[in-house]
C-alpha positions as CSV (number, residue, x, y, z in Angstrom):
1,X,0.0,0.0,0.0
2,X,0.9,3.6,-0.5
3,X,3.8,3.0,-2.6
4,X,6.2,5.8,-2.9
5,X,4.3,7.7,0.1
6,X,6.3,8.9,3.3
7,X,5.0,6.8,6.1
8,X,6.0,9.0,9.4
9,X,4.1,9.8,13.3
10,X,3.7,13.6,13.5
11,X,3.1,15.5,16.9
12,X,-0.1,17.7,16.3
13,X,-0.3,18.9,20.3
14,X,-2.2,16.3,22.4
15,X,-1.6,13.5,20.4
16,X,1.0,11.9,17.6
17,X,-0.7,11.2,14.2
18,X,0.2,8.7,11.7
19,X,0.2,10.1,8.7
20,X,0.7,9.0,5.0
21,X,1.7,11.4,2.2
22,X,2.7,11.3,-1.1
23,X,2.8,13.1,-4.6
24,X,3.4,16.6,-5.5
25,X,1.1,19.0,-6.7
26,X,-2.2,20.9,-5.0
27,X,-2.5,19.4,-1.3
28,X,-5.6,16.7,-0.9
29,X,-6.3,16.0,2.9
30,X,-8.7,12.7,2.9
31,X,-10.8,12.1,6.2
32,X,-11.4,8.3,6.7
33,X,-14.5,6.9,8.8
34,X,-15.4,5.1,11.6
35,X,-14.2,1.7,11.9
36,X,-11.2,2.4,9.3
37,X,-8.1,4.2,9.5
38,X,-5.9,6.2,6.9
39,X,-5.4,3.1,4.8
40,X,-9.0,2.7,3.7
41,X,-8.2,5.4,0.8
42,X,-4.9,3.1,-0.4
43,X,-6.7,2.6,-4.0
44,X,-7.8,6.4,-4.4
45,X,-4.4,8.1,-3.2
46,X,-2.5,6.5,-5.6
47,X,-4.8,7.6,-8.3
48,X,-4.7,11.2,-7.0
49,X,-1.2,11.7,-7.2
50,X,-1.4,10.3,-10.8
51,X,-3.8,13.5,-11.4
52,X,-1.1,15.6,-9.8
53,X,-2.2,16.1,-5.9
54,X,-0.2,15.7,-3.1
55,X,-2.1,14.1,-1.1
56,X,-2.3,13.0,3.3
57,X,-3.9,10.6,4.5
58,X,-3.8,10.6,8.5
59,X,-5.7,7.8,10.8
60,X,-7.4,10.2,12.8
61,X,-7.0,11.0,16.6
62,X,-8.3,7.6,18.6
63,X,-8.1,5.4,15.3
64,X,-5.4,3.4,13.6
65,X,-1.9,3.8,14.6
66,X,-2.6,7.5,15.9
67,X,-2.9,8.8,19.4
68,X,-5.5,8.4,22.1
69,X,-6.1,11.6,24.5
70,X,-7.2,10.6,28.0
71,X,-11.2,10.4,27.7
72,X,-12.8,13.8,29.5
73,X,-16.3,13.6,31.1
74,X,-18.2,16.0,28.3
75,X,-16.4,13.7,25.3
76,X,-14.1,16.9,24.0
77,X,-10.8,15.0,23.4
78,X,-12.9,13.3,20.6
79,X,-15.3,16.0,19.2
80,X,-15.3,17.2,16.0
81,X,-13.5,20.3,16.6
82,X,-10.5,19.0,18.4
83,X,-9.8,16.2,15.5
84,X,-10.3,18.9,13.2
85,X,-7.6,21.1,15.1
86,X,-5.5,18.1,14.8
87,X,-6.0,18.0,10.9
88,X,-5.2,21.7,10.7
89,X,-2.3,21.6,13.0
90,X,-0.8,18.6,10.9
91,X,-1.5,19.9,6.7
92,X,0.2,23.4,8.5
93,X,3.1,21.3,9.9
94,X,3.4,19.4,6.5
95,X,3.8,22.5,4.6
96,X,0.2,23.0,3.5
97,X,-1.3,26.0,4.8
98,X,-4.0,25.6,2.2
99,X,-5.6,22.6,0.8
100,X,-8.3,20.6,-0.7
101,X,-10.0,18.5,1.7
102,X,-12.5,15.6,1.6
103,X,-14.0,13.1,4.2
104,X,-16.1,10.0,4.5
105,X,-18.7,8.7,7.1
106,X,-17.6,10.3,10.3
107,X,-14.7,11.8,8.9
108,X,-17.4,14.1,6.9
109,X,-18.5,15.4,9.8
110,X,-14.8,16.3,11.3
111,X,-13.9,17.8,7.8
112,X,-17.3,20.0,7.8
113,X,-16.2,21.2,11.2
114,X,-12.2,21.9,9.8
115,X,-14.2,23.7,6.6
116,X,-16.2,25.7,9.3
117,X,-13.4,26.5,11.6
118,X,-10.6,27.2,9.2
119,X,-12.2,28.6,6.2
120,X,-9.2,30.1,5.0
121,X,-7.2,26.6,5.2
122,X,-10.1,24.7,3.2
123,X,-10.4,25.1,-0.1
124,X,-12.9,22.9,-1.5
125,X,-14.7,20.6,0.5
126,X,-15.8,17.0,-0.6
127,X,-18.4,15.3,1.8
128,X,-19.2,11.5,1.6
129,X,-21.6,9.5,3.0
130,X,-22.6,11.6,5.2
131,X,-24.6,15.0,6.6
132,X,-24.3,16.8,9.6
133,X,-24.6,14.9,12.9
134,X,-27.1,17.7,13.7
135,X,-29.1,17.1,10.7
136,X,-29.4,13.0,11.5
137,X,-30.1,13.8,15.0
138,X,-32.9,16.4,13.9
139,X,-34.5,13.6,11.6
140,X,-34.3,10.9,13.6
141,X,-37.5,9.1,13.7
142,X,-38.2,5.0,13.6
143,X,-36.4,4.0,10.5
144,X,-33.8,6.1,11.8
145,X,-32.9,4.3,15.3
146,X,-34.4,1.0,13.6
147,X,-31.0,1.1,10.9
148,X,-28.4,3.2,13.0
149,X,-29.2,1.8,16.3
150,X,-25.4,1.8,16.8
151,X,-25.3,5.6,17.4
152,X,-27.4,5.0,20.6
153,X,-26.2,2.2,21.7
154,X,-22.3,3.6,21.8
155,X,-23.5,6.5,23.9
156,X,-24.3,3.9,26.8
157,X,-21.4,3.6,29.1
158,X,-18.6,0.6,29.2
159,X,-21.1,-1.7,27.2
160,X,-20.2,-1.1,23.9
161,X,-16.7,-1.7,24.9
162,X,-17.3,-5.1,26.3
163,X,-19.6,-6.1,23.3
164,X,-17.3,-5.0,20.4
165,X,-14.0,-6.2,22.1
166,X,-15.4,-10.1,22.8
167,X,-15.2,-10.2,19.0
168,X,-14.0,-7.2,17.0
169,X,-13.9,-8.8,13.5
170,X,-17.6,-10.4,13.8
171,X,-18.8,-7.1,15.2
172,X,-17.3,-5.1,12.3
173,X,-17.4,-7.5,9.9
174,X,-14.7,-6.5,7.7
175,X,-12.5,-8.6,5.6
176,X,-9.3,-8.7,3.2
177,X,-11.3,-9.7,0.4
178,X,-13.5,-6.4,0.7
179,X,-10.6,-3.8,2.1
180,X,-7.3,-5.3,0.5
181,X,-5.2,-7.9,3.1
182,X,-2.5,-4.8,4.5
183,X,-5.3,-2.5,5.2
184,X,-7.5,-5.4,6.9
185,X,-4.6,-6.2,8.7
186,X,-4.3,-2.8,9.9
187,X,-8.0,-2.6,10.4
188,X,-8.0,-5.8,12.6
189,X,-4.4,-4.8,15.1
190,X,-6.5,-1.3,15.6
191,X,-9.7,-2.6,16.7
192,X,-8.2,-5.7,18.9
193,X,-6.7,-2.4,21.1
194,X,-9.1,-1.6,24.0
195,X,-8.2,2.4,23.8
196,X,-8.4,2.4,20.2
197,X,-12.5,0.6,20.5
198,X,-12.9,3.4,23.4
199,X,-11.9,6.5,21.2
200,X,-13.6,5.3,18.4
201,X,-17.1,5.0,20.9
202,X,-16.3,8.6,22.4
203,X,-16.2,9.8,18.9
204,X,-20.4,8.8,18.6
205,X,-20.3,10.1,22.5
206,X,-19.4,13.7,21.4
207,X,-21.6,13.6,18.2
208,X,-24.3,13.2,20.5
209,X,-23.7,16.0,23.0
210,X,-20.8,18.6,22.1
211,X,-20.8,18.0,18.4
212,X,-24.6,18.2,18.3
213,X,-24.6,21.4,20.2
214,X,-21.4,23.2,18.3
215,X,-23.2,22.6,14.9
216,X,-26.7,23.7,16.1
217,X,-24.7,27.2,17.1
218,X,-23.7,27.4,13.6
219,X,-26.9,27.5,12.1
220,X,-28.0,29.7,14.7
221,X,-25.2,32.3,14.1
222,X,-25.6,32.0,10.1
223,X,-22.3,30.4,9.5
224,X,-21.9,28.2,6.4
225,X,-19.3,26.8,4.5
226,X,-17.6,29.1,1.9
227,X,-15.5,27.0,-0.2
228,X,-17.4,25.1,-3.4
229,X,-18.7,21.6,-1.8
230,X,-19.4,18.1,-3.3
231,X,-21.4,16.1,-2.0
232,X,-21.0,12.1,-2.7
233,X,-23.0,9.0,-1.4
234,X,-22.9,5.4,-2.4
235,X,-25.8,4.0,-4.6
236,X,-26.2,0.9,-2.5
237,X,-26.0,2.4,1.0
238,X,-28.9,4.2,3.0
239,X,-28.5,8.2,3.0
240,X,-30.5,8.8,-0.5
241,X,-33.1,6.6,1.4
242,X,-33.2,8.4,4.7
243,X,-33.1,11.5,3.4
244,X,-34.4,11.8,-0.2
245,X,-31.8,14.6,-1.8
246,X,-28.2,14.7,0.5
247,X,-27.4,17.8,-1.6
248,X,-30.6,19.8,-0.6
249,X,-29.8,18.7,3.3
250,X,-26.4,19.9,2.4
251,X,-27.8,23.5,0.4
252,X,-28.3,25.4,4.1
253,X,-24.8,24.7,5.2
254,X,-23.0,25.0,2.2
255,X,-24.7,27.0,-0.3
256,X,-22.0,26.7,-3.6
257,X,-23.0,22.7,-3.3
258,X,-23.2,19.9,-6.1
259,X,-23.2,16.2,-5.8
260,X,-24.3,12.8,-7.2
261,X,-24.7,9.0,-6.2
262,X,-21.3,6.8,-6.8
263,X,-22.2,3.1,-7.8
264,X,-21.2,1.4,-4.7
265,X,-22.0,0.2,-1.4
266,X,-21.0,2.3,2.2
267,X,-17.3,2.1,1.6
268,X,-16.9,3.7,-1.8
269,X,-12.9,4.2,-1.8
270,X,-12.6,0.6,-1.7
271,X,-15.4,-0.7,-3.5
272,X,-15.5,2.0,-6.6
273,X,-11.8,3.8,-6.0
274,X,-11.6,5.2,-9.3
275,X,-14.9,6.7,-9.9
276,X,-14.8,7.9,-6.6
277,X,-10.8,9.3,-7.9
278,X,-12.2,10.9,-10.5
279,X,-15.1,12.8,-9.1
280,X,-12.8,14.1,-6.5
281,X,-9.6,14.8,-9.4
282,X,-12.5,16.9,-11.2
283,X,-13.8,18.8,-8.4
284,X,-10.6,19.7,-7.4
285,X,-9.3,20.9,-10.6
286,X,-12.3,23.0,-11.8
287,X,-11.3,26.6,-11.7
């Protein structure tokens, strides 16, 4: 994987990153989700760079190889707007003081809050699978809690821990055939680490209290995202189904938005990397 790429821990403050980083050309900062670390995008960063990005992929504060910050009672050390600070601290410390930036499942969610907090860092902003945590939360209804039970259930103290860590790989059920064997293997050390399963259950903890009430004081202040926005979603997973239209749920926070469906189930840089490389290469060229 990442052939070519520097492979290297970076200190951002509170915690050490692992970061991956390769190419030369604009800067691309890709956001991976929840269970999966920086390697989930090793089929689309290779194709990026042929476009002519540099592009970083970090594992994000709590997953993969990176750091874990000492859990706080009100969740912080995992919101969305201290992993963000992380990201910003790290593209700064790599040289990038602007950049492209895109994220996937939960990773959306920290890269809308980097797009909101740093709007002069973020240039264009490409946001997959996902919506705002505030938006889910204000939708929930039945089908809702009947599909993404998981959000709740993660909230509930020590539980989740005990549940996922019997078994990690049933839980998750991940496996080389779907991710690639090196990034499966990467997966599986991560989510066999008790701290690792914990940061990766606070992250769901702060989306549910801190991250919730950060983005509802956005909307009430007027703020919005001023770079161009894409918005992506897999054909085969659930948002289009929740929510009819992700880019009108998108239009209020980010009002120069596009998007369209990718052919794919939920984990669309491993299951479609190239159409998902070329949506991104084109967004990110256009003038």
């Amino acid at each position: 994987m990442f052939e070519g790429f520097v492979d290297e821990r970076v200190d951002v403050g509170e915690v050490e990153l692992r970061v991956r980083h390769g190419g030369s050309g604009p800067p691309v900062l890709l956001v991976h989700g929840h269970p999966r670390t920086g390697a989930t995008w090793h089929r689309v960063a290779p194709l990026l760079v042929e476009r002519g990005f540099t592009v970083v992929c970090p594992d994000m504060r709590g997953y993969g190889a990176s750091g874990c910050a000492p859990v706080r009672p009100d969740h912080t050390q995992q919101s969305k707007r201290t992993v963000a600070t992380d990201l910003h601290v790290l593209m700064r410390r790599l040289g990038h003081e602007r950049f492209h930036l895109a994220g996937h499942d939960r990773g959306c969610t920290v890269a809308l809050r980097l797009a909101l907090d740093h709007p002069d860092a973020v240039t264009r902003y490409a946001a997959l699978d996902g919506i705002p945590v505030s938006e889910h939360l204000a939708r929930a209804n039945a089908t809702f809690a009947q599909a993404w039970w998981h959000w709740f259930f993660f909230a509930v103290p020590e539980k989740p821990e005990r549940a996922i860590l019997a078994d990690p790989q049933a839980w998750y059920g991940a496996t080389p055939e779907h991710m690639g064997q090196e990034a499966f293997e990467e997966w599986r050390r991560a989510v066999h680490d008790p701290d690792t399963v914990r940061a990766m259950l606070e992250d769901y903890r702060a989306g549910l209290g801190v991250d919730r009430a950060d983005e509802e004081a956005d909307r009430a202040a007027g703020h919005v995202v001023r770079c161009p926005t894409l918005v992506l979603w897999s054909s085969r997973d659930d948002l289009a189904d929740l929510y009819g239209d992700p880019v009108a749920v998108w239009r209020p926070w980010a009002p120069d938005v596009r998007g369209h469906a990718i052919e794919s189930g939920h984990h669309m840089a491993e299951e479609n990397p190239g159409d998902l490389a070329e949506a991104l290469a084109g967004f990110f060229s256009a003038p």
